[in-house]
N, C-alpha and C positions, 0 to 999 in steps of 0.2 A: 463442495460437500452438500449433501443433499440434507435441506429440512427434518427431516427425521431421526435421521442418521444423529446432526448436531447435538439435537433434545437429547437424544439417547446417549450420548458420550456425557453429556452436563447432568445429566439426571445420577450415572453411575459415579460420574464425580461428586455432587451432594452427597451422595447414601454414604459413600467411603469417607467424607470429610466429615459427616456427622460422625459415623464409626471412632474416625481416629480420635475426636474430641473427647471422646470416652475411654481412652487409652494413655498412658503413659505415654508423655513426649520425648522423640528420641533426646540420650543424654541427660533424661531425669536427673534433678542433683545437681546438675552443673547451671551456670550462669546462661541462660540462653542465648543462643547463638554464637557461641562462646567457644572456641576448641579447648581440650586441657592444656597446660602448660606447656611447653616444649613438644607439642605434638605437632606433624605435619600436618599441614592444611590443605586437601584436596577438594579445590573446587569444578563442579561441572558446572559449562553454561552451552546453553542452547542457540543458535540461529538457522536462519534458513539459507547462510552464505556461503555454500558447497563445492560451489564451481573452484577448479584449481585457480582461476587468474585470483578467486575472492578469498580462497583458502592461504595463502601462502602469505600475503601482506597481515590479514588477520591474525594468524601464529607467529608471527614479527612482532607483533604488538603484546600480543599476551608474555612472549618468551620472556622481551624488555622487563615487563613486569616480575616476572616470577625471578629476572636475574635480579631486581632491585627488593623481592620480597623473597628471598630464599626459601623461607616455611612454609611459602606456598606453592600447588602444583595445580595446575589446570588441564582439565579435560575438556578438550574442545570439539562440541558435536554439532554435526550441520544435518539437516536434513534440506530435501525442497519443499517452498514453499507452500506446495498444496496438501504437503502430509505433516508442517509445522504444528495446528492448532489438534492434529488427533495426535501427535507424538507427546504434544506437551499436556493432555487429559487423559491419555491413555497411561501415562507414565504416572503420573502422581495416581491416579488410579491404581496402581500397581505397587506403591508406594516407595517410587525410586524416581524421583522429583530431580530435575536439576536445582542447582542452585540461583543459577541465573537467569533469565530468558531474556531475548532479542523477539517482541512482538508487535503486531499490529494493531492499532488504538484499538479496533472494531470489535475487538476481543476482550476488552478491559473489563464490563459491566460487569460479566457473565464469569471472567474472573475475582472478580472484588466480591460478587455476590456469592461466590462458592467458595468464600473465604482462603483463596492461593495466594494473593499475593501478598507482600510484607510491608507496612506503611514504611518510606522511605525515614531516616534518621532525620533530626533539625538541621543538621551542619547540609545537611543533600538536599534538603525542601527551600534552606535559602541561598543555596546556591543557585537553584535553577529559579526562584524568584528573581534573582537581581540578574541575573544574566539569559533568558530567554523571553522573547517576546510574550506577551499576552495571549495572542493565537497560539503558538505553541505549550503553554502552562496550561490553556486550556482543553488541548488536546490530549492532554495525558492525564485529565483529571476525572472523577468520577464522584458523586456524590458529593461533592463541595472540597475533594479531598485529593492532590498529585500523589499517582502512585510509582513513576520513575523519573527515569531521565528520558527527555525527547534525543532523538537522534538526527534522522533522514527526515525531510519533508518534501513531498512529491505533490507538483501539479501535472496537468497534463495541457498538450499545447497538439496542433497541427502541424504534424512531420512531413515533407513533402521532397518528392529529388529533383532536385533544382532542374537537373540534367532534362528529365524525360518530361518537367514542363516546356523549357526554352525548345525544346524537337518539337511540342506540340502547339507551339506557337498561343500560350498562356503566359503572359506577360508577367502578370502578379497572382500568388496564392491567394485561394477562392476565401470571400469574407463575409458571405452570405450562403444561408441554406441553399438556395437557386445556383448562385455561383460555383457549391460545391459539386453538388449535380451536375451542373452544366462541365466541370474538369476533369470530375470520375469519367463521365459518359466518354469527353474525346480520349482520355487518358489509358480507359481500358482495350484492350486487345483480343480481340475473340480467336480460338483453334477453330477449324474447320467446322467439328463437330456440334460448335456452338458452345464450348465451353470456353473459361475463359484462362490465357496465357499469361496476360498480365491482367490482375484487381487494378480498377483505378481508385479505388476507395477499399483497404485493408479492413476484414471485418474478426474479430478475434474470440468466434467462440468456443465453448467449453471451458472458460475460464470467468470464474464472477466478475473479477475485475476488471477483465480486458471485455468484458460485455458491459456493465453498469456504469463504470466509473466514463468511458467515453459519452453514454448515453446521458448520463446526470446532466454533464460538461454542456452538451447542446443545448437541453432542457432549458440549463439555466440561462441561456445564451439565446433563449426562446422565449424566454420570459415565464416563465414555469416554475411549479416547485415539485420536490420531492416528499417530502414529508413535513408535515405542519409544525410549526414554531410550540414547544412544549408539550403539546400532546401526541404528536409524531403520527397523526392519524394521513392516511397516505391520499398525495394529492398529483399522483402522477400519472393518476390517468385520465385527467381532463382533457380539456380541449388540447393546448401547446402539449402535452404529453403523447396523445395523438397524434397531432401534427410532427413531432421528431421520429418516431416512430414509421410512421409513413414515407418520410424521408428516405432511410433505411429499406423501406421495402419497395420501394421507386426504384434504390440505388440496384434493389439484387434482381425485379424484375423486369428493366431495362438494361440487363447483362453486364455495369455498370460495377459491381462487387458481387461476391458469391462465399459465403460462408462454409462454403463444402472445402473452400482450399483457404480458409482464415487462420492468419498466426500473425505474431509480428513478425519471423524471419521471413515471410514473401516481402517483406517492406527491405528489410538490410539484405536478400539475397538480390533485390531486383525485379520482382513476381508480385508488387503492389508499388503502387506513384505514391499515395496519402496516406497518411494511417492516424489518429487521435490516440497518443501516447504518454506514459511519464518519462521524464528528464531522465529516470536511472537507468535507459535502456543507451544512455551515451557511449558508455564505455564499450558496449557491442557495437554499436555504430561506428567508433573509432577504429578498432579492430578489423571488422567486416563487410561494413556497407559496400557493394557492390563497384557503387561509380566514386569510393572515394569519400572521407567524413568532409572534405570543403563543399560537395553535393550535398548535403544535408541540410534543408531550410527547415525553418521554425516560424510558425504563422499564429496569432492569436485562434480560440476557438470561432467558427463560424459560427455567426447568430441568424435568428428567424426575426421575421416582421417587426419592426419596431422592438426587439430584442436588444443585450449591451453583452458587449462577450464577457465572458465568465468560465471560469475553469473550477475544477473540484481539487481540493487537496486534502492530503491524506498523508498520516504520522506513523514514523512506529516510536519503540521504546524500551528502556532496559528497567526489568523491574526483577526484583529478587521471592523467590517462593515463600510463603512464607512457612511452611516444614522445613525449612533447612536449617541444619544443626549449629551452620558457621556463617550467620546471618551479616554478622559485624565486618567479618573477612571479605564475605560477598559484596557487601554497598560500598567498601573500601576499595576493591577493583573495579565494581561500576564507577565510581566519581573520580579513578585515576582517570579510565579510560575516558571520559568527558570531561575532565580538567585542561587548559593550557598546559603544556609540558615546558614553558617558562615564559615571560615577560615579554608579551607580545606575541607568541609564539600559537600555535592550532594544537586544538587538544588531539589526542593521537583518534581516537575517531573522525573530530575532524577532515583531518592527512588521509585519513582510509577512506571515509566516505566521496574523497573530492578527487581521489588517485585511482584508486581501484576499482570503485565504485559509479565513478560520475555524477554524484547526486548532490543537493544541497543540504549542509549541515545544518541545522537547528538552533545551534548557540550561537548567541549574536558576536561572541568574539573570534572565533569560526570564520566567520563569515567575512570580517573585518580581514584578518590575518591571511588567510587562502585568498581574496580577493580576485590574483591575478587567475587563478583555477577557475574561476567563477567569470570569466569577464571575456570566454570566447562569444562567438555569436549566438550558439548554442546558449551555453550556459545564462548567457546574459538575456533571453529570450525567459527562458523558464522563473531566472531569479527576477523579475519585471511581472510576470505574471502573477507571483505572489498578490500582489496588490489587488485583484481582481479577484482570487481566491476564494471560495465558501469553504468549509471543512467540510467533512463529511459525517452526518450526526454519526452522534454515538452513544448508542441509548441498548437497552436488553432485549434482547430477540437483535437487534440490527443486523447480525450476520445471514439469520433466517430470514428477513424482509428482501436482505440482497440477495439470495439465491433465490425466493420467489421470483423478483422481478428478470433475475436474469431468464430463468425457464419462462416467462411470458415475453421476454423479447425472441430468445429463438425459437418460442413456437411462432412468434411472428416471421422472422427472417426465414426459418422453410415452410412456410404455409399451410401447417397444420391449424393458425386459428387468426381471425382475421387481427388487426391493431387492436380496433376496439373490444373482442371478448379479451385477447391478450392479457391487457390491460389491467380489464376489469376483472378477470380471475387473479391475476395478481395482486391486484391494490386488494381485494377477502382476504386472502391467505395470508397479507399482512396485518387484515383487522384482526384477524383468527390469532395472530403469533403474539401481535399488542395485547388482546384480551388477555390469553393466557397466562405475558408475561406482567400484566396488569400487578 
């Protein structure tokens, strides 16, 4: 989503949240969040988990529900991910809110500050105190204050096909900047025409986070930062910011990767060797991967010069609107759906996030329970790298900071501006978005 666009959705959300503050709240007279007595209870909840393999286990879960809560009926909407954040500002702008949402942390400020979200009940706040790690409490938090339940937590790790190293007579996946380079280069395959057949190094633009979140990963892995400890003033286009950067444009001008044909499915069709990815793309790889999901290695992030590997991680979360009429009904379906479903047992997200999903769940009894889910190579590769982890800030404007930076990596990657102006036009446009949102 582009910068302007953002402001322009969050700004017509303010004017209408001011609006409605001046209005009768639906259900005047009644107990808030409250339905009338013997009334049905229709809840809507939102995610981005659309695909049939995600839809079908997901409505499993709900139905469970609705069989063990009869007076409730759920409407279950999905959109894709990159039309999730205008679906859920456009609609309360509209003032047809769901009740629920499935979002990404990155989005939280800008929610809390345009007053949508509903502060979670005490029986929900300590629950996810005594039962989620610290990193994760603090990913869902905002101004001193958790506004859901953590779900998903995603690092990202180096994906490589075992297959088309061992043909290229690469022994071990590359663990330095150089070494990457040096497996792109033999790994790649050039067409006649001098394009290229196969990427040896998968590059994934047009998408924020399959451009930033890899780039962070290096950075840090570089000895770099992103943006500054409490003031968030951007510090990513130093020296090591440059140097990852350049990397990157080493890889696509020594025909090595090429962004014109970037996705992750040239990595699972076969039409990229490497790609810097998150864990949840497993369960397509189980599915699809070309040569096979036992062909699928997991490598730490390569690091630069006296660098230490380091990976970025990133949360989402279930938080309740706070316009909704049946507020109480709503945090009561969120904290089934993140509850154990009995004694010793994974809560039904959980099950869904580790089955359907491939991802690692957030509660730490999740995690305990599921274990054997968790403990293929794969999986054991990603839940390992936890530990190495940074989060990814989450501060107001940050969505706007990330889409800067990404339009200043691919103007680097096709050569419309060298690393360094990249860079430096990006790291303004983030002081520009900081001040504003000062």
């Amino acid at each position: 989503m582009k910068p302007s666009r953002t402001l322009f959705i969050l700004v017509v959300v303010f004017a209408l949240t001011m609006l409605n503050a001046c209005l009768p709240a639906p259900g005047a007279g009644l107990q808030e969040g409250v339905a009338p007595a013997g009334e049905k209870v229709k809840l809507t909840v939102l995610t981005h988990w659309g695909e049939e393999s995600l839809l079908k286990p997901m409505r499993a879960k709900l139905d469970e529900y609705t069989s063990l809560n009869p007076h409730v009926e759920i409407d279950y909407q999905t959109v894709t991910f990159d039309q999730l954040l205008t679906k859920i500002t456009t609609a309360r702008a509209a003032g047809i809110s769901p009740d629920v949402y499935h979002f990404y942390n990155l989005w939280m400020p800008d929610f809390v500050e345009g007053g949508m979200l509903d502060e979670p009940p005490s029986d929900v706040l300590a629950d996810i105190q005594a039962n989620y790690s610290p990193g994760s409490q603090s990913a869902v938090s905002y101004g001193g204050k958790i506004w859901g339940y953590p779900t998903e937590l995603n690092t990202y790790q180096l994906l490589y096909n075992k297959k088309m190293l061992q043909e290229a007579g690469i022994e071990a996946p590359p663990a330095t900047f150089a070494e990457l380079k040096d497996a792109a280069c033999k790994l790649a395959i050039a067409n006649p025409d001098g394009t290229l057949a196969r990427s040896g190094f998968v590059l994934m633009p047009g998408w924020d986070s399959g451009v930033v979140h890899p780039f962070l990963s290096l950075l840090w892995s570089n000895g770099g930062e992103y943006l500054a400890p409490e003031t968030y003033q951007p510090l990513f286009n130093g020296p090591q910011g440059q140097a990852t950067l350049q990397l990157y444009v080493d890889l696509i001008g020594e025909k090595c990767a090429d962004p014109s044909i970037g996705a992750f499915g040239n990595f699972v069709e076969g039409k990229g060797a490497m790609l810097i990815m998150a864990n949840w793309l497993r369960a397509t790889l189980k599915d699809a991967f070309v040569d096979g999901y036992e062909n699928v290695g997991v490598a730490p992030i390569p690091t630069g010069e006296g660098g230490v590997s380091t990976t970025l991680q990133y949360n989402w979360l279930y938080g309740v609107d706070s316009g909704s009429k049946n507020k109480e009904e709503a945090w009561k379906l969120v904290q089934w759906l993140n509850s154990p479903a009995g004694e010793g047992a994974a809560s039904p997200i959980g099950d869904y996030l580790t089955s359907a999903l491939g991802a690692i769940p957030s509660r730490i009894s999740d995690q305990q329970a599921l274990a054997d889910r968790l403990s293929d190579e794969f999986m054991t590769a990603y839940v390992r790298s936890a530990a190495n982890a940074r989060a990814e800030p989450v501060l107001r404007g940050g969505q706007e900071i990330k889409t800067a930076l990404q339009q200043g990596i691919e103007a680097a990657w096709y050569g419309q501006k060298t690393v360094e102006q990249a860079l430096n036009d990006a790291a303004a446009e983030a002081e520009r978005i900081l001040a504003e949102n000062r």
